[in-house]
VOKOL-970661 format. One line per 8 residues: number of its first residue (from 1); for each residue x, y, z of N, C-alpha, C. Coordinates in pm, whole numbers. Example, Ala and Ser with C-alpha at 12.3 -4.5 7.8 and 13.67 -1.06 7.14 Angstrom:
2
1) 1319/-569/780/1230/-450/780/1320/-330/780  1285/-225/708/1367/-106/714/1290/3/787
***
This chain:
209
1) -621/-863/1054/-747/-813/1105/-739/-664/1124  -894/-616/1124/-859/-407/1106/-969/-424/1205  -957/-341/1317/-1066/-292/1377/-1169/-220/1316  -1111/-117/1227/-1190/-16/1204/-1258/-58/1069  -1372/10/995/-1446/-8/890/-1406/115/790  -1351/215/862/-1396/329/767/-1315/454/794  -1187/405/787/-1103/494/785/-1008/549/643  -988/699/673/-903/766/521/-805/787/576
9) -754/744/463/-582/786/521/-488/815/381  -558/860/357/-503/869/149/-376/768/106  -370/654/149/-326/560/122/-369/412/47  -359/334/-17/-466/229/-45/-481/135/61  -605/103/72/-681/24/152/-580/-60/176  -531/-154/254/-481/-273/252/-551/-382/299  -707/-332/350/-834/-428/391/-945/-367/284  -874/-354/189/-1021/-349/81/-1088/-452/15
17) -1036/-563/52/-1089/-662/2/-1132/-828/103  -1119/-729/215/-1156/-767/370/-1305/-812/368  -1329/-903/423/-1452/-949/497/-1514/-830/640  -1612/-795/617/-1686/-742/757/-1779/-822/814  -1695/-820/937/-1762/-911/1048/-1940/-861/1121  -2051/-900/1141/-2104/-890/1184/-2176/-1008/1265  -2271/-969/1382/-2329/-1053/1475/-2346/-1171/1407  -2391/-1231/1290/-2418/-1371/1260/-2230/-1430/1232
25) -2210/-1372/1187/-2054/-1448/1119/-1957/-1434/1182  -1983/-1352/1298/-1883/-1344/1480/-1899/-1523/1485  -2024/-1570/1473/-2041/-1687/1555/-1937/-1798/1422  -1899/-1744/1297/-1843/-1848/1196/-1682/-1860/1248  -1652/-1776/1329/-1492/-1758/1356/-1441/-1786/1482  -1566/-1812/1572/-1534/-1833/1741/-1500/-1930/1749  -1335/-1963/1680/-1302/-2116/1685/-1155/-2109/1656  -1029/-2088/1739/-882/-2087/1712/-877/-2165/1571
33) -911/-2256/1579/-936/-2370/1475/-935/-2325/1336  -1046/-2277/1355/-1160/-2187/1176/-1064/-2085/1183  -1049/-2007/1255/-947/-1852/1201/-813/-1947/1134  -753/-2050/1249/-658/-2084/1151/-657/-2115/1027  -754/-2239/1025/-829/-2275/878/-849/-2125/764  -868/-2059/788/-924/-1923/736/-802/-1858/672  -697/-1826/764/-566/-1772/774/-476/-1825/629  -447/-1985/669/-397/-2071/607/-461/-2086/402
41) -645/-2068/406/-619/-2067/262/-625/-1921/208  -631/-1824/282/-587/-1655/265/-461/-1676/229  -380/-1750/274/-203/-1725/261/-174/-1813/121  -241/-1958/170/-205/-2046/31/-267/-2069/-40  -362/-2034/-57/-476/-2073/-152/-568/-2150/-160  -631/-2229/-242/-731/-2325/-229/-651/-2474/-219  -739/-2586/-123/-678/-2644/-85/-831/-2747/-69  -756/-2882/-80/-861/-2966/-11/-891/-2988/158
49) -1028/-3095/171/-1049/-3120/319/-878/-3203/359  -865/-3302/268/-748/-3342/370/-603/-3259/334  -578/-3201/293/-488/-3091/293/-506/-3023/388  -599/-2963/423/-635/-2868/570/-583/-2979/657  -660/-3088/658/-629/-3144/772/-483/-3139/827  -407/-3202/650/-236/-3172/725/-222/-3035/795  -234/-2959/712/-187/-2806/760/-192/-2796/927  -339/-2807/925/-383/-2802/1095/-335/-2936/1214
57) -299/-3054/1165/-311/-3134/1221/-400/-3158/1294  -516/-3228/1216/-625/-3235/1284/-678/-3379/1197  -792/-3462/1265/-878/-3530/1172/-968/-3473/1012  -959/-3544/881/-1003/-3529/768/-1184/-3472/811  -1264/-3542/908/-1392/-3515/955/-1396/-3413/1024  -1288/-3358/1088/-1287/-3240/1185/-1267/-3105/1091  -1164/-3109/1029/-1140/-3043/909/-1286/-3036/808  -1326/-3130/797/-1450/-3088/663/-1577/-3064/771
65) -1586/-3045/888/-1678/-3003/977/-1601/-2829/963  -1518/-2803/1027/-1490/-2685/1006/-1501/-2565/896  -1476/-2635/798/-1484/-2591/628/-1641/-2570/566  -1729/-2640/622/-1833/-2634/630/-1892/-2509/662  -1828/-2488/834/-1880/-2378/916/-1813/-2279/858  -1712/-2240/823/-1690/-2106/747/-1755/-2066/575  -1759/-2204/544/-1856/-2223/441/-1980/-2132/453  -2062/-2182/561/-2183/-2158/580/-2170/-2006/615
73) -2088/-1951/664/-2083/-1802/717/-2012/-1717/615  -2000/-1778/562/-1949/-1635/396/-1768/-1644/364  -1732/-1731/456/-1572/-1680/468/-1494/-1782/334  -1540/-1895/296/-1517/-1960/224/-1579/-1991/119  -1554/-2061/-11/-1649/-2108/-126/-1616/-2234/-155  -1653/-2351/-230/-1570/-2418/-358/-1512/-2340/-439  -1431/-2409/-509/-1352/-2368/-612/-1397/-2447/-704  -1478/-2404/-835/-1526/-2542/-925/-1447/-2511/-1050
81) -1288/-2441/-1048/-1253/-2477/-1138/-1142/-2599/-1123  -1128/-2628/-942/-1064/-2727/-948/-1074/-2853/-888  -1234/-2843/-817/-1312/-2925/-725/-1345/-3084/-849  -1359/-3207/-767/-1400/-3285/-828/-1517/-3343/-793  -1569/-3460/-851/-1699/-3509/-850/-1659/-3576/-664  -1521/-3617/-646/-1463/-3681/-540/-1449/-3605/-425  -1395/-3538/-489/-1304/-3404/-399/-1323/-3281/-426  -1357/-3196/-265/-1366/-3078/-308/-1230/-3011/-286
89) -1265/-2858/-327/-1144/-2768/-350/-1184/-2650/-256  -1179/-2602/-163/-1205/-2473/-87/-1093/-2375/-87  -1149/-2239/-111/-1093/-2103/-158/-1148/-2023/-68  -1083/-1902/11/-1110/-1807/85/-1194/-1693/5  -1308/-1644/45/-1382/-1545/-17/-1316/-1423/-69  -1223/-1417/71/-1210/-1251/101/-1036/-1222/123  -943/-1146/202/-849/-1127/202/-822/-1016/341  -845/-1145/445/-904/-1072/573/-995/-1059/632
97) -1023/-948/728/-1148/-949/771/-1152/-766/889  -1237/-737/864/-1252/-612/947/-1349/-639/1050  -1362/-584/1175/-1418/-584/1290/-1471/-525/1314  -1586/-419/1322/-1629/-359/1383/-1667/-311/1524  -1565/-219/1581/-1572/-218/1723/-1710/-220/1784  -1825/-181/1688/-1952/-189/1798/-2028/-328/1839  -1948/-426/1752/-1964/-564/1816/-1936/-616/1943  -1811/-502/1996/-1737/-555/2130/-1889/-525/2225
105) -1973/-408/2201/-2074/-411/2280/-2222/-446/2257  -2215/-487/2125/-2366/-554/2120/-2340/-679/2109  -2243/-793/2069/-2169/-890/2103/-2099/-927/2189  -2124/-887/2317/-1966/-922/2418/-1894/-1058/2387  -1931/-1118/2404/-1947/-1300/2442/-1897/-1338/2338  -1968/-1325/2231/-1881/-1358/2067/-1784/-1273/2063  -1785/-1167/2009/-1653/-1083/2009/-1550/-1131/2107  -1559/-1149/2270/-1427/-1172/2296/-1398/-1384/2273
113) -1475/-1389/2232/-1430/-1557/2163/-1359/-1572/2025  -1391/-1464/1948/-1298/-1455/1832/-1217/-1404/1885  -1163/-1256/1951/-1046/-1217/1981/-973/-1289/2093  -1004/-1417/2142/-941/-1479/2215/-898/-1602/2110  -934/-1610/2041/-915/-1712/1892/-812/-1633/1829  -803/-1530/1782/-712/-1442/1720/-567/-1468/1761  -593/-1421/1976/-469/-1435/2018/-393/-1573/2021  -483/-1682/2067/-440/-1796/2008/-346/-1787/1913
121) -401/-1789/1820/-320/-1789/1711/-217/-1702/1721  -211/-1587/1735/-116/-1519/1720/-7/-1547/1824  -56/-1617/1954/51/-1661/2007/137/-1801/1944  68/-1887/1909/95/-2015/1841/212/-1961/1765  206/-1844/1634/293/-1756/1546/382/-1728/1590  372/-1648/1688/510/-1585/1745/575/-1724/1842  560/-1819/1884/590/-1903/1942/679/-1995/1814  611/-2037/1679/693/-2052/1602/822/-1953/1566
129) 802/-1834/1585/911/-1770/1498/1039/-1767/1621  1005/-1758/1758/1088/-1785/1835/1177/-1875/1825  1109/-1998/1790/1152/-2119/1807/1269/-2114/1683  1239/-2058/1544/1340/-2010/1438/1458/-1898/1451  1443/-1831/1532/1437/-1666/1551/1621/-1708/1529  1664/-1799/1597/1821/-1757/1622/1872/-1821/1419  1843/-1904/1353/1846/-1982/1282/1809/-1890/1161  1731/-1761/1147/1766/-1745/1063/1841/-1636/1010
137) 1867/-1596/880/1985/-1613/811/2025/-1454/866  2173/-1401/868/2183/-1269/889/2140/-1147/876  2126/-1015/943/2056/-935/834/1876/-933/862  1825/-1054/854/1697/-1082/867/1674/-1120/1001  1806/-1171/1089/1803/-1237/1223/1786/-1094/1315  1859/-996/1268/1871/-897/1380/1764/-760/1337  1692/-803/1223/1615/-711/1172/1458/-772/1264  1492/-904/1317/1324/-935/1393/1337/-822/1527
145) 1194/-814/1560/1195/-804/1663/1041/-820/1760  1095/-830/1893/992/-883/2005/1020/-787/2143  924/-729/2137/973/-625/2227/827/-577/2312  833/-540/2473/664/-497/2568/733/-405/2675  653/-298/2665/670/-188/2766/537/-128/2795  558/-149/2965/444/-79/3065/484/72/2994  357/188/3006/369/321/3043/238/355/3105  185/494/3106/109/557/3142/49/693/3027
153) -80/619/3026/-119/683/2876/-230/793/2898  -312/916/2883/-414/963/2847/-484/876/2772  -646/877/2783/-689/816/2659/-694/891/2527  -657/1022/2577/-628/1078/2388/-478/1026/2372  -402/1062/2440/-278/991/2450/-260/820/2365  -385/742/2376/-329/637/2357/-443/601/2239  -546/750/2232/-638/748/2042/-540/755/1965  -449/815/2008/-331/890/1890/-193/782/1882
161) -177/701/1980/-74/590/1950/-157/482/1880  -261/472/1926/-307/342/1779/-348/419/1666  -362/559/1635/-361/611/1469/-256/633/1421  -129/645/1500/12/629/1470/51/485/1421  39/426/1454/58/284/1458/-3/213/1341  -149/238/1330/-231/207/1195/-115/276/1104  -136/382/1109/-57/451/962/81/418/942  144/321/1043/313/289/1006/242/94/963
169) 118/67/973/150/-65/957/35/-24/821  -30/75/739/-19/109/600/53/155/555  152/212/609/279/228/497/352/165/443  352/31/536/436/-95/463/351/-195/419  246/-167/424/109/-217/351/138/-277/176  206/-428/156/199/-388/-4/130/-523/-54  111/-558/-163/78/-647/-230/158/-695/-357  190/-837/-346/251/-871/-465/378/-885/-399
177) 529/-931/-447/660/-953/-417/768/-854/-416  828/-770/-417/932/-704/-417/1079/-752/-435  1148/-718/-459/1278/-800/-509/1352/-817/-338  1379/-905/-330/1454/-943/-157/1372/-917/-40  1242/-916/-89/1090/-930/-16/1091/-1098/40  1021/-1119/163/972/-1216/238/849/-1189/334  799/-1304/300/667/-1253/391/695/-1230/539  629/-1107/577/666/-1072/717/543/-1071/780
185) 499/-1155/903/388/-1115/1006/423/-999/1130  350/-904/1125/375/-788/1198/245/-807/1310  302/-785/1444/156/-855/1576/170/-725/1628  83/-695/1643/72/-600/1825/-49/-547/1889  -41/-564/2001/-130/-563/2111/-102/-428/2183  -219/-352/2239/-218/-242/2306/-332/-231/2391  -364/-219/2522/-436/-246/2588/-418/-151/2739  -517/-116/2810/-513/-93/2930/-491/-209/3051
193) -383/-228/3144/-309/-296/3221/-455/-428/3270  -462/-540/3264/-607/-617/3294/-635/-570/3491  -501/-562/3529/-522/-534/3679/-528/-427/3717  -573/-269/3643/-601/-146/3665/-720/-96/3571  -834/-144/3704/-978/-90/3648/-987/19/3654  -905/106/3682/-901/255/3563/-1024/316/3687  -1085/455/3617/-1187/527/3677/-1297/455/3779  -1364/378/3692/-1465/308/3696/-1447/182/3850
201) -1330/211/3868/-1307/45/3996/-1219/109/4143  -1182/49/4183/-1052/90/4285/-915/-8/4246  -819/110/4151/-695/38/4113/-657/-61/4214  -580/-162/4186/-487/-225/4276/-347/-170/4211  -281/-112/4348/-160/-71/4271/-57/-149/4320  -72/-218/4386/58/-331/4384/159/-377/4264  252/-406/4258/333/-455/4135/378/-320/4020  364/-187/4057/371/-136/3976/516/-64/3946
209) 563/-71/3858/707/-24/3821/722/80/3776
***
């Protein structure tokens, strides 16, 4: 996922072929469920209703209710070169999806239901790789990492750590395989503290380190 719509960075896009989210199709993704569904044929490809179902572990009816709803909102298609008269075949439109931050305020409500869907997931992810983390193989074991630190930021201070940050997660931006390449999921979260309403409130400064 890219927050932004419209940024240069004389690098190639690595969301150029991203979906943009707007107010109707906020409402196709407000579902841990559907992003997973979404995620899953972005990564593997086209797949049937009960194939999803394995993937997700879920019911074959719950699954083709879901597939439907991203259907209906642009994120998915058939596939009719491999769909049957029996069975269908569903294929991801796009290769991602971009956000537009001015949804967070003409959307509150939707917007934070997908990005609470997002984290879902992304916790579910990192909860798997934990669960692998010691298991795998050398080299790749000590090359993971999981790592959170409190500081104290300016807000230009902390415009300029997420344009830092964008530009180190397009630099390793690639497409296609590389020789001793593996797919890597890269997460991170940056945020102002939820228990320091900042200007606007009276901090609670309790707990602070």
């Amino acid at each position: 996922m890219n927050d932004d719509t419209s940024r240069d960075t004389g690098v190639p896009d690595p969301f150029a072929k991203a979906a943009t989210l707007d107010a109707r199709s906020l409402r196709g993704l407000a579902h841990p469920l559907r992003i997973r569904i979404l995620n899953l044929l972005q990564d593997r490809g086209p797949a049937t209703g009960k194939t999803v179902s394995e993937w997700v572990d879920t019911s074959s009816a719950s699954a083709s209710y879901h597939l439907r709803r991203l259907a209906a909102h642009g994120f998915i298609e058939e596939d009719p070169d491999m769909g049957t008269s029996r069975e269908r075949w569903w294929r991801a439109r796009h290769e991602g999806f971009r956000f537009p931050e001015h949804l967070d305020t003409e959307e509150p409500e939707l917007s934070t239901a997908v990005r609470m869907a997002l984290a879902v997931g992304w916790s579910e992810r990192l909860a798997a790789a934990v669960n692998m983390w010691a298991a795998q193989p050398e080299g790749w074991r000590e090359a993971q990492v999981m790592s959170g630190r409190r500081t104290e930021l300016t807000l230009e201070e902390f415009a300029a750590f997420r344009e830092e940050v964008r530009a180190l997660f397009d630099r390793y931006a690639r497409e296609g395989e590389a020789p001793g390449s593996r797919p890597v999921h890269i997460q991170l979260a940056a945020f102002p503290d939820p228990e320091d309403r900042g200007s606007d409130g009276e901090a609670d400064g309790e707990g602070r380190t």
